[in-house]
MILUM-62618 format. One line per field, with one value per atom (N, C-alpha, C, CB): residue number from 1; residue in one letter; z negated, y, x. Coordinates in steps of 0.02 Angstrom, whole numbers, plus 50000, padded with zeros to 5 digits. Glycine has a CB too. Example, Ala and Ser with C-alpha at 12.3 -4.5 7.8 and 13.67 -1.06 7.14 Angstrom:
% residues 2
seq <- [1 / 1 / 1 / 1 / 2 / 2 / 2 / 2]
type <- [A / A / A / A / S / S / S / S]
c3 <- [49610 / 49610 / 49610 / 49548 / 49646 / 49643 / 49606 / 49714]
c2 <- [49716 / 49775 / 49835 / 49776 / 49888 / 49947 / 50002 / 49970]
c1 <- [50660 / 50615 / 50660 / 50565 / 50642 / 50684 / 50645 / 50704]
END
This chain:
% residues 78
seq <- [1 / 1 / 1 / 1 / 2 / 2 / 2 / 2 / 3 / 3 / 3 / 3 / 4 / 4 / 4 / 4 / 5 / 5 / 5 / 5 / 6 / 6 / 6 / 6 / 7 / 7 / 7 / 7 / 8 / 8 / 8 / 8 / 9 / 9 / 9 / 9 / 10 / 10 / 10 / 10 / 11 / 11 / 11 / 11 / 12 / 12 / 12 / 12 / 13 / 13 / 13 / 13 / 14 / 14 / 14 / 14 / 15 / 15 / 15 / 15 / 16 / 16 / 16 / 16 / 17 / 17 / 17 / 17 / 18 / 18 / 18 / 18 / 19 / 19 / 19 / 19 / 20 / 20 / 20 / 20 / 21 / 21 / 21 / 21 / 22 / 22 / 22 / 22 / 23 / 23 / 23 / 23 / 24 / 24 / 24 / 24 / 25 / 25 / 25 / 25 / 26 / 26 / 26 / 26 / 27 / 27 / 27 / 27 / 28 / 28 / 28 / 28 / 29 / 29 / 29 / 29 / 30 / 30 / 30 / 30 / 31 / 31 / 31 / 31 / 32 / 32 / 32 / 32 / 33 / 33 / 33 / 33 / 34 / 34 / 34 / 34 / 35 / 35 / 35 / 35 / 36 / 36 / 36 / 36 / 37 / 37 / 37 / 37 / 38 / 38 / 38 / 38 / 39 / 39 / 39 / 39 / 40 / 40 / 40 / 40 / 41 / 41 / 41 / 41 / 42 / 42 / 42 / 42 / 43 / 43 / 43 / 43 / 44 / 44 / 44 / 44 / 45 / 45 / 45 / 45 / 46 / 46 / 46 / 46 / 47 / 47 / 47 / 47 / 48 / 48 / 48 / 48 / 49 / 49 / 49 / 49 / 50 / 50 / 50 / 50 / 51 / 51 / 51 / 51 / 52 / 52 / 52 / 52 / 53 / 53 / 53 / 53 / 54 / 54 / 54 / 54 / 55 / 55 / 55 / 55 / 56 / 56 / 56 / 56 / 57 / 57 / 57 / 57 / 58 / 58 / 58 / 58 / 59 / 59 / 59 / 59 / 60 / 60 / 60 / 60 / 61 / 61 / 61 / 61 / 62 / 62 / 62 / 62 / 63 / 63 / 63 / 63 / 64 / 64 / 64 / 64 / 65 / 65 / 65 / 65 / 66 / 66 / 66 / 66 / 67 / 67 / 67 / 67 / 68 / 68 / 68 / 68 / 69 / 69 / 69 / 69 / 70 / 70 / 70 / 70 / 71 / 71 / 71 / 71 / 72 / 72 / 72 / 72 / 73 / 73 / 73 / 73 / 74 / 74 / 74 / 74 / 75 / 75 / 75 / 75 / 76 / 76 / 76 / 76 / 77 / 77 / 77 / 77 / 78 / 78 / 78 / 78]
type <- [X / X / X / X / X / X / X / X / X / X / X / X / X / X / X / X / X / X / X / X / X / X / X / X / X / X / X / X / X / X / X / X / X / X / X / X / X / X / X / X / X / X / X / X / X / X / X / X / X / X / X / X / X / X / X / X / X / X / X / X / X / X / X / X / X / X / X / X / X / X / X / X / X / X / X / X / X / X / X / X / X / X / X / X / X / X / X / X / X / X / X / X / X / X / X / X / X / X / X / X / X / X / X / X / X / X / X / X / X / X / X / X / X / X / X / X / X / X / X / X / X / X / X / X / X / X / X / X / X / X / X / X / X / X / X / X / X / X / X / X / X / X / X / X / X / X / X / X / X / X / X / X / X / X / X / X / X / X / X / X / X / X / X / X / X / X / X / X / X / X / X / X / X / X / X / X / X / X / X / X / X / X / X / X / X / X / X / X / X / X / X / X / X / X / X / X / X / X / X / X / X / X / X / X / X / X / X / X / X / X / X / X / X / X / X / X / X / X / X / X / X / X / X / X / X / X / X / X / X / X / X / X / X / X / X / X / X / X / X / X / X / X / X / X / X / X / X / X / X / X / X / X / X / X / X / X / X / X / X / X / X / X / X / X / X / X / X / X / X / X / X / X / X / X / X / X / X / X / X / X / X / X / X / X / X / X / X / X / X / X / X / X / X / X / X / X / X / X / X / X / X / X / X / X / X / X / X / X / X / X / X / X]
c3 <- [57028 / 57028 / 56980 / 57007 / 56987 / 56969 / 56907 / 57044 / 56938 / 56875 / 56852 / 56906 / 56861 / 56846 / 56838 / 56928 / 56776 / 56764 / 56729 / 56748 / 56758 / 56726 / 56657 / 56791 / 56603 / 56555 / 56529 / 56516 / 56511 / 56481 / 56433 / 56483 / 56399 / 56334 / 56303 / 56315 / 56253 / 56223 / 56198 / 56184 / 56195 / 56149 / 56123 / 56196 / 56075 / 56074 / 56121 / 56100 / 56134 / 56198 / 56249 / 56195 / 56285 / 56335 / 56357 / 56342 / 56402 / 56447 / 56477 / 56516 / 56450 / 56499 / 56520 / 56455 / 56587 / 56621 / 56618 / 56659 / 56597 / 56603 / 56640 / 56551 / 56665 / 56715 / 56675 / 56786 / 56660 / 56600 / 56656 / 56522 / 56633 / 56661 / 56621 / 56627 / 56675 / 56638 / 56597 / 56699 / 56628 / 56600 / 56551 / 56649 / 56522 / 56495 / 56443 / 56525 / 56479 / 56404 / 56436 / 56282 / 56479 / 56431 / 56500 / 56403 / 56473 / 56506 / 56550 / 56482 / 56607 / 56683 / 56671 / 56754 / 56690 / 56695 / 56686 / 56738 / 56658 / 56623 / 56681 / 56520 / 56679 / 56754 / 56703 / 56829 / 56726 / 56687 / 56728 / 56665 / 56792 / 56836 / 56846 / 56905 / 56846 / 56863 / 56924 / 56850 / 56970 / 57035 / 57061 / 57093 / 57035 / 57039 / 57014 / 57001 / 56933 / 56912 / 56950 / 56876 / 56984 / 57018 / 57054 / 57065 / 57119 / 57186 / 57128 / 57247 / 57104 / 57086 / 57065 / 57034 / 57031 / 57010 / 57075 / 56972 / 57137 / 57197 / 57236 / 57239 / 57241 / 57281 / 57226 / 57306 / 57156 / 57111 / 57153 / 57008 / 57158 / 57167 / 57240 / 57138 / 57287 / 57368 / 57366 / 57417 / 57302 / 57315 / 57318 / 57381 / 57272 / 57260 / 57222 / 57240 / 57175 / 57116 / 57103 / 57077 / 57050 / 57038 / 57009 / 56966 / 57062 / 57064 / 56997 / 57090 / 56947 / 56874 / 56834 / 56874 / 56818 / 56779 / 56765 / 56772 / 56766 / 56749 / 56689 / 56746 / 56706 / 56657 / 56631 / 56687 / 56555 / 56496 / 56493 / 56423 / 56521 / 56531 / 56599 / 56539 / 56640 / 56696 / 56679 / 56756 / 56626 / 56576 / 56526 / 56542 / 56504 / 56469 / 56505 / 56430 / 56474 / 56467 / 56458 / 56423 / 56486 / 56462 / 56466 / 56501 / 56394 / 56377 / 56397 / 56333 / 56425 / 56447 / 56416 / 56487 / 56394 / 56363 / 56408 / 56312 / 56487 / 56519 / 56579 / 56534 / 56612 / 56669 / 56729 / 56681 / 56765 / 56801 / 56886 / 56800 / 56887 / 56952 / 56972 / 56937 / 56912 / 56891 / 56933 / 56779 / 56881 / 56889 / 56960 / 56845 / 56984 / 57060 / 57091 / 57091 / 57110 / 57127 / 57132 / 57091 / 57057 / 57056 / 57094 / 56977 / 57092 / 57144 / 57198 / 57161 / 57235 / 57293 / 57309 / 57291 / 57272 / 57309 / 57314 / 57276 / 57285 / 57262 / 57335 / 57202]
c2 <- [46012 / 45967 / 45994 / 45895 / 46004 / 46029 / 45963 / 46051 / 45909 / 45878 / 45798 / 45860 / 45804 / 45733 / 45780 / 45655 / 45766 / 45764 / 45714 / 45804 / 45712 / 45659 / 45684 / 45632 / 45626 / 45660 / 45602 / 45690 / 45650 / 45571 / 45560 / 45561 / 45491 / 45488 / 45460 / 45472 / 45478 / 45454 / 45405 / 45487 / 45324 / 45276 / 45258 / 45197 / 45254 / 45200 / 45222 / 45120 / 45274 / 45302 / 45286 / 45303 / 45253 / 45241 / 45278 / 45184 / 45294 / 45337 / 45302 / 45364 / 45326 / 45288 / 45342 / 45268 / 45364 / 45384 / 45394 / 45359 / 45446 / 45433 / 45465 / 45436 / 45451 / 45492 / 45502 / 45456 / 45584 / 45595 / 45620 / 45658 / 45639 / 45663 / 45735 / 45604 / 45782 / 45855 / 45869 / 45909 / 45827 / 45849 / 45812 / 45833 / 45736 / 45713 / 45685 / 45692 / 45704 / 45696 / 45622 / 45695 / 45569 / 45517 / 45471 / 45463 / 45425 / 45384 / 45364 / 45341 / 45356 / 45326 / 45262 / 45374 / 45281 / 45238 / 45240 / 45222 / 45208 / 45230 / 45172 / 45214 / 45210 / 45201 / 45194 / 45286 / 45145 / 45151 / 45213 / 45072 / 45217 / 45270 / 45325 / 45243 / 45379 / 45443 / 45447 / 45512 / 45431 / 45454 / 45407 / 45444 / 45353 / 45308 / 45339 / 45244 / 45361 / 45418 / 45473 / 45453 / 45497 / 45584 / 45513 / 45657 / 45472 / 45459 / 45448 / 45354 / 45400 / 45378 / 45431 / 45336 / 45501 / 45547 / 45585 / 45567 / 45607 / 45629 / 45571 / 45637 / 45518 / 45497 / 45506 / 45410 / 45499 / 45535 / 45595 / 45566 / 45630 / 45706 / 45717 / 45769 / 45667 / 45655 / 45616 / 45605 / 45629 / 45570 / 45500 / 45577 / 45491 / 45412 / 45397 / 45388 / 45411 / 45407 / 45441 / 45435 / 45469 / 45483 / 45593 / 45412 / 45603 / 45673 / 45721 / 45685 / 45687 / 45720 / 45714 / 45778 / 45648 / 45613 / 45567 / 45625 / 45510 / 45446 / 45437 / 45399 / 45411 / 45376 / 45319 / 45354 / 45316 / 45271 / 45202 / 45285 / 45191 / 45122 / 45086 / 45119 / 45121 / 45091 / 45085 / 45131 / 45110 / 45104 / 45062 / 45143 / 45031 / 44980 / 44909 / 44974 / 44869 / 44806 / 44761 / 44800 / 44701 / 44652 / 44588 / 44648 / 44571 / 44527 / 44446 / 44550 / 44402 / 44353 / 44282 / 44356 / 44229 / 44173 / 44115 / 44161 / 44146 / 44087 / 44108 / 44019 / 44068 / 44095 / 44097 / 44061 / 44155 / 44164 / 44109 / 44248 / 44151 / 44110 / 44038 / 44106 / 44005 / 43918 / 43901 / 43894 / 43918 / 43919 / 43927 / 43996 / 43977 / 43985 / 43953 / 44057 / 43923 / 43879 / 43813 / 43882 / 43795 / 43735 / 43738 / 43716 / 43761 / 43786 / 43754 / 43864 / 43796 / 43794 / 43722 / 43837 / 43701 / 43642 / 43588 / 43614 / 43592 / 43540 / 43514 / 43566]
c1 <- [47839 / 47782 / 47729 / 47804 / 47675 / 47624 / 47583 / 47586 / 47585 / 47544 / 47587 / 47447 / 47644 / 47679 / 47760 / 47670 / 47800 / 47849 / 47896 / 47844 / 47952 / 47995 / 48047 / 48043 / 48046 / 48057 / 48101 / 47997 / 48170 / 48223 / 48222 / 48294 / 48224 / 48225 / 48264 / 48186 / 48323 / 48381 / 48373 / 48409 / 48402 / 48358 / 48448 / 48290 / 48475 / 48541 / 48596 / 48519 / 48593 / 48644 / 48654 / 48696 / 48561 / 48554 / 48497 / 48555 / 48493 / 48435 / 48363 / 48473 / 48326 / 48223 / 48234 / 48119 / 48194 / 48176 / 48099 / 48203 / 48058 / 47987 / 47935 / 47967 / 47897 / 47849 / 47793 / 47826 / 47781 / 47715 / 47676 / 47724 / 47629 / 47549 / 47560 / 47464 / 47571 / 47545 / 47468 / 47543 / 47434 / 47348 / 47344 / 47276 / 47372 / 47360 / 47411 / 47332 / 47460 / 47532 / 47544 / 47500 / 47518 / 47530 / 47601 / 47432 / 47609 / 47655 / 47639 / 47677 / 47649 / 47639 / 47673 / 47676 / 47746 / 47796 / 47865 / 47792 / 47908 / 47963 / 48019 / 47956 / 48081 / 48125 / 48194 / 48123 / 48251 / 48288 / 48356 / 48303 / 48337 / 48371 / 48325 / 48395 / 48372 / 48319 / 48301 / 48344 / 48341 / 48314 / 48239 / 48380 / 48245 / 48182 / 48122 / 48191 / 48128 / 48079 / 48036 / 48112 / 48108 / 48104 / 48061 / 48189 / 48100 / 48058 / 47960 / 48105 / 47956 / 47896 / 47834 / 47912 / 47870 / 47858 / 47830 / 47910 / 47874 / 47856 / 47792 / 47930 / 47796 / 47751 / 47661 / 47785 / 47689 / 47607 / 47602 / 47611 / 47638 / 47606 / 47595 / 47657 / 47609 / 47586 / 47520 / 47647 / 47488 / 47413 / 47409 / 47380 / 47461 / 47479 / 47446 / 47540 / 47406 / 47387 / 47313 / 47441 / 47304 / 47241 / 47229 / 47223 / 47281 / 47278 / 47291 / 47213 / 47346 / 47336 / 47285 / 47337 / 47256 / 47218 / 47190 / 47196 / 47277 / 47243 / 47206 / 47287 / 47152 / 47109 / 47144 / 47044 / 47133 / 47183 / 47182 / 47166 / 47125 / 47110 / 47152 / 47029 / 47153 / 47208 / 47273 / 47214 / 47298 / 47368 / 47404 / 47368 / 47311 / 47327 / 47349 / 47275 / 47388 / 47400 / 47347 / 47438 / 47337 / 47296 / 47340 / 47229 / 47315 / 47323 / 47292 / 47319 / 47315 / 47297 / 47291 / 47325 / 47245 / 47263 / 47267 / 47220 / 47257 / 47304 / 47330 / 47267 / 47364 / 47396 / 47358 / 47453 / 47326 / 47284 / 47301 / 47282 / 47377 / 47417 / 47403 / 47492 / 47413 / 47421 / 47347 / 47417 / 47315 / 47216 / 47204 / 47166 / 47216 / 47191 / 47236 / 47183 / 47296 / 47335 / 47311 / 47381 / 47299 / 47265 / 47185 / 47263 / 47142 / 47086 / 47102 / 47080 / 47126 / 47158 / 47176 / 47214 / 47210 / 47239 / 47189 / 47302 / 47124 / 47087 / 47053 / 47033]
END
């Protein structure tokens, strides 16, 4: 694989599984089975993704102060 490798990581004498970004070092996504890794890892490098350079901001987490689901649920039913 040219721009996504999977990389294990020892935690407590249990195994993550992680999918890095060759261009960019950084974490995709972490698998607690390897073969899930390898598959997730193969479909990045079939153009699943953003061709070996996700941008950092699509990586982050957001944080929420309410439950979006609820809100548009409640909408809806009105």
């Amino acid at each position: 694989m040219d721009n996504y490798y999977v990389l294990p990581l020892e935690i407590e004498s249990d195994f993550i599984w992680c999918v890095m970004e060759n261009q960019t070092e950084q974490l995709i996504k972490a698998f607690e089975f390897e073969d899930e890794a390898v598959d997730y890892a193969e479909f990045l490098e079939s153009g699943g993704a953003f061709d070996g350079f996700t941008p950092s901001f699509v990586l982050q987490e957001v944080a929420l102060s309410q439950n979006i689901n609820y809100e548009f649920s409640d909408f809806l039913s009105e």
